[in-house]
N, C-alpha and C positions, 0 to 999 in steps of 0.2 A: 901751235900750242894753245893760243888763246881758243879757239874752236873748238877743242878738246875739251879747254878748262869750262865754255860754257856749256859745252853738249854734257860734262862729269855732273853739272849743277842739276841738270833738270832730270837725268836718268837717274839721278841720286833721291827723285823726289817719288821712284816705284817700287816697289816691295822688291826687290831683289837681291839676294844676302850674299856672302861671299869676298872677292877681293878683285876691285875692278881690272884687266888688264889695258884695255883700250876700246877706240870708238872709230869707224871709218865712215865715210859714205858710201848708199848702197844705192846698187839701181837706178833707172834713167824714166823715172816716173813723169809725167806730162804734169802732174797737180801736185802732188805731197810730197816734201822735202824729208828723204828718210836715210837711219844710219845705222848699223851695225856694233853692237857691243860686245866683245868676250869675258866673261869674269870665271874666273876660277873658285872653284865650289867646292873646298874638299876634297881636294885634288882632280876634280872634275870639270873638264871645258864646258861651260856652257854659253849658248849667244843668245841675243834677244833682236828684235827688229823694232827700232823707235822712230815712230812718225808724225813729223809736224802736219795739223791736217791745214788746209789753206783754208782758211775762215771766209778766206772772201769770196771763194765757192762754196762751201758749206757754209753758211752763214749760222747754223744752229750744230756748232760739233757736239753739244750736248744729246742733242740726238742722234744724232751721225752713231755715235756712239751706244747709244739707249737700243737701237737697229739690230746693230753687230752682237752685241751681249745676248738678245733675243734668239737670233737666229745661230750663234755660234751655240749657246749651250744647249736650244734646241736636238743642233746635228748631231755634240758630245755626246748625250743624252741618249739619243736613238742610236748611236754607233756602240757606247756602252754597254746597253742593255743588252746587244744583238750579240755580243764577245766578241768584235770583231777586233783582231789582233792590231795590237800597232793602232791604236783608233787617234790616239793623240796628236799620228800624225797629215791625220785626215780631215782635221778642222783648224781654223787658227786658234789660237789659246789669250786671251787676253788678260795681261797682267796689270793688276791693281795698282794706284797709289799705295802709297803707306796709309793716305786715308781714308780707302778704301771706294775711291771713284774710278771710274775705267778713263780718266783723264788727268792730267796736269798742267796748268798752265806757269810760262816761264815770266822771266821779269818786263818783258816787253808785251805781255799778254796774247801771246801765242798758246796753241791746243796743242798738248803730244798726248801721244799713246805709244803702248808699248806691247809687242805680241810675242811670244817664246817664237825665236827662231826655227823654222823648220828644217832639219839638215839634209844633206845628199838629195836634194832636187836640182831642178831647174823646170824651164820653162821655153817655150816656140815661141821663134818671132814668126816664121813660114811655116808650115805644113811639110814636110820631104816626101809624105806618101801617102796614098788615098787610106791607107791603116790606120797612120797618123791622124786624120781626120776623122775616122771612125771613134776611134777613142774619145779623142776630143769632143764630138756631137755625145758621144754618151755621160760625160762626165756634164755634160750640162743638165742634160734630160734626168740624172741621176740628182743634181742641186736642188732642181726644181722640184720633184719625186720627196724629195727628204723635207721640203718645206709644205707639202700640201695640206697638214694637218698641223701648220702653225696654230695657236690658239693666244687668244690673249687680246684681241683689239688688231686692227689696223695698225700696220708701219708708220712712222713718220716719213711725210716725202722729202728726203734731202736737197731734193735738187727739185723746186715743183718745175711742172712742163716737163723735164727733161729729155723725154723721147713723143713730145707733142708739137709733130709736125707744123700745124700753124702756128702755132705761137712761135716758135723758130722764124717764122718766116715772116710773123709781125716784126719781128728783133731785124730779121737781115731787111725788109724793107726800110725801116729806122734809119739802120746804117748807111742803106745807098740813099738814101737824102740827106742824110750827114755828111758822108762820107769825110769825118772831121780828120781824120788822119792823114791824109794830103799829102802824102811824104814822097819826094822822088828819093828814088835810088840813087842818081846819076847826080848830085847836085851841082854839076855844072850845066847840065840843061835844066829849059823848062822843067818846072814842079807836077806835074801830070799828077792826076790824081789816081788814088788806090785802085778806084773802081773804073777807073778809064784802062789802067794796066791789066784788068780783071774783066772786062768786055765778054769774052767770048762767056767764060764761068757764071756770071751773071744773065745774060742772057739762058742759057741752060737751066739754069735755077727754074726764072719765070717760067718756059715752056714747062716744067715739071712739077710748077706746082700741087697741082689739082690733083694727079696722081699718088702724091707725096701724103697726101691727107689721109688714104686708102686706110691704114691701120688704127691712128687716133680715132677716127671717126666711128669705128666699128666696135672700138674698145668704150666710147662714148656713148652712143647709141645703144649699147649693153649686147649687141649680137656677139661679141666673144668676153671671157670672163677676165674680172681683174682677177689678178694672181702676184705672188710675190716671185719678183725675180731681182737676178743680178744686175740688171741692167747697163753693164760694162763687161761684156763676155770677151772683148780680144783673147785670141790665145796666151796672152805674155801672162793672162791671172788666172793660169791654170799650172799649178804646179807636177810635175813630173817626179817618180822616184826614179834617183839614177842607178840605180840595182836592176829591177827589172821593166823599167822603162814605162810602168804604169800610173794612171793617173791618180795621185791623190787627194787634194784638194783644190777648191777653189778660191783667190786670194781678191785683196783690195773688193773691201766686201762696202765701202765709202756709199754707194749707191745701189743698194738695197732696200729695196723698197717694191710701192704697188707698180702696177705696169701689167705688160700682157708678155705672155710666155712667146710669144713672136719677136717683140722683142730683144732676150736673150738671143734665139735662135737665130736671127738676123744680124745680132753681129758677129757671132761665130762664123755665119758664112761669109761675113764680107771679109774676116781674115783668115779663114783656115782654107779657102778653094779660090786665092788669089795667088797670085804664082809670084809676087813681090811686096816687099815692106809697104807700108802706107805713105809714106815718103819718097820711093823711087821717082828719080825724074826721067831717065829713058820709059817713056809711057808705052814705047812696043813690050817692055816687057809684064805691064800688068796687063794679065789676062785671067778672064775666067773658067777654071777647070772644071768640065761638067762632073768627070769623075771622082774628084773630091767632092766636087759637092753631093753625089750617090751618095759616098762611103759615109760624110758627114749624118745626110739624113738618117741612114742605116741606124749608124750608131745613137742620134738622138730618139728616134722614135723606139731604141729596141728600150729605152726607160720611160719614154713619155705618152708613148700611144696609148694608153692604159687609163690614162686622167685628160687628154689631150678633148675637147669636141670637135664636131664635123666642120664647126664656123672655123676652128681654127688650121683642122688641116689644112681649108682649102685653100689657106694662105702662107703657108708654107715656103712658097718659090717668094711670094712677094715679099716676104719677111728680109729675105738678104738684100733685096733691091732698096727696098724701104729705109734700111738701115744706114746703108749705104750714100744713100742722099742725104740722110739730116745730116752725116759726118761730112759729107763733101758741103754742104749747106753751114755747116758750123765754121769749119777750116775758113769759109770764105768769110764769112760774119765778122768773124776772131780777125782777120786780116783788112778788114773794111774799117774796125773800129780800132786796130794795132796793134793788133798781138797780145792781146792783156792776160790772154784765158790759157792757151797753151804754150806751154815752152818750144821757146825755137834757139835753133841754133846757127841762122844763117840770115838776110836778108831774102825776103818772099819765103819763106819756110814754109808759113800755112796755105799761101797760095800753090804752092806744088802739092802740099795734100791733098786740095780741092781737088787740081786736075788731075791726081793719079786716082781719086775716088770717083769722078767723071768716067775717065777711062775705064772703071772697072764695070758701072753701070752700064754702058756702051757695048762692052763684050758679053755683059749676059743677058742684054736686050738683042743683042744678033744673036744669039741662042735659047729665045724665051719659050718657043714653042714645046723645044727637049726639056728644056727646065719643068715647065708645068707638065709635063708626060710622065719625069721622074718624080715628081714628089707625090700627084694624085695614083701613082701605081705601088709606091713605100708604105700610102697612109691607106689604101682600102681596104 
């Protein structure tokens, strides 16, 4: 009840008119603490989706926000104009305070936002079929496509560094000289430290550095273009209609912003042509499917080959690899210094993401050859 009564306080503080009937929690988001409203409208259900943004990742929600309002009315905009049916539910919709900010803060000084619920979706945590995947790659190259003629200034970066390989890896060397979190598991034995339990993951890391730079470097160097992308592409922020199974929007828009459209691209494939959650710990099971990953390209370049350069095709296969290390490289980081960044739900949590994200690199480096065969034969 008390949870209620404070989540009624702070919903109570966004223009939404009607008669509240309740408030749940939704979804199993790693960052933002989000919940479900119904209020009846006139005799009409409607829901909304309110979310606490974590300030201590976002440390500027005012832009986080400034972002999302850019780029959602943008997409509105351009789907409006086009008639395309149903377009409302094709973008998120962000609803106002009463005072008319696309934010509210509560008495603890926390950020909420609020977006009209999308109905009759969902969302993949795996891929089921190389079609599935198909989809999915074009629903991104279709994001990307709808943002190419942003105007207006430069994003703000929410997250600086975020997909900047070395600086990741300034942070993870910090940490193994830290390694201030020293926690044993077993506390009746010796205290062994994090990164003595993390030996093999760490070593891996080092050996990988230097190839891990491949994409930053190139995006730094200006030989491929900054562009605005998602930069958080897992499948789980790609919403599905449950009608006829196709994709309609793109969600948890938090890290949006500049960056290189490899990026995106890279992380889609590190979840959509992995044959297990990012969390499995039987590690025979993550492996990499070249065939999804075909269907993937397929689908992303039948939107993006049009605006894409040759700098970038030719990095296409390395996109997924790349991606794939900073997150096995963060999972470790996050567990080196104690878990502060992503939600876990078990002791060593983030250390088994590491190694299921290891493993996944591992199975598409015994198949890099086919890799870079298919992608330079999709993009010529």
């Amino acid at each position: 009840m008390g949870d209620t009564r404070r989540m009624k306080n702070i919903i109570g503080q966004f223009s939404i008119h009607g008669e509240f009937e309740d408030v749940v929690p939704y979804g199993q988001g790693h960052i933002n603490d989000t919940y479900r409203s119904r209020w009846n409208q006139a005799g009409t259900t409607v829901r909304y989706l309110h979310q606490r943004i974590n300030h201590a990742v976002f440390t500027r929600p005012d832009e986080v926000m400034e972002n999302i309002l850019r780029v959602t009315r943008h997409i509105a905009d351009k789907l409006a104009a086009a008639g395309t049916a149903g377009w409302s539910r094709r973008v998120l919709t962000v609803v106002p305070s009463r005072e008319g900010k696309p934010w509210v803060r509560d008495a603890q000084g926390g950020w909420w936002r609020t977006y009209l619920f999308i109905e009759n979706t969902h969302s993949l945590d795996v891929a089921a079929s190389p079609e599935e995947a198909r989809f999915l790659g074009a629903s991104i190259g279709n994001f990307q496509k709808q943002l190419t003629d942003l105007h207006g200034g430069r994003l703000h970066e929410t997250i600086p560094h975020f997909h900047d390989m070395e600086s990741r890896y300034r942070r993870f060397h910090e940490a193994l000289r830290s390694d201030f979190a020293n926690r044993a598991e077993d506390t009746e034995s010796r205290p062994d430290s994090r990164a003595e339990k993390a030996a093999a993951e760490i070593t891996f890391m080092q050996e990988n550095e230097e190839r891990g730079a491949m994409l930053i470097r190139a995006l730094r160097e200006g030989r491929i273009p900054e562009r605005i992308c998602h930069n958080d592409t897992k499948m789980n922020n790609i919403l599905i209609d449950n009608a006829d199974n196709r994709v309609l929007c793109v969600a948890d828009l938090d890290t949006v912003m500049p960056g290189t459209s490899l990026f995106d691209l890279g992380d889609l494939i590190r979840t959509a042509a992995s044959r297990a959650e990012e969390d499995e710990r039987d590690l025979a099971k993550v492996v990499f499917d070249p065939a999804f990953f075909q269907a993937l390209l397929e689908g992303y370049l039948s939107e993006a080959l049009d605006f894409l350069t040759p700098a970038e095709t030719a990095l296409l296969a390395e996109a997924g690899r790349n991606i794939t290390q900073i997150m096995a490289l963060r999972f470790l980081t996050d567990y080196l210094e104690g878990d502060h960044y992503y939600h876990t739900a078990r002791p060593g949590h983030n250390l088994d993401r590491c190694r299921n994200q290891i493993a996944l690199i591992r199975s598409m480096d015994a198949q890099w050859e086919a890799l870079l065969a298919t992608a330079q034969a999709l993009s010529a």
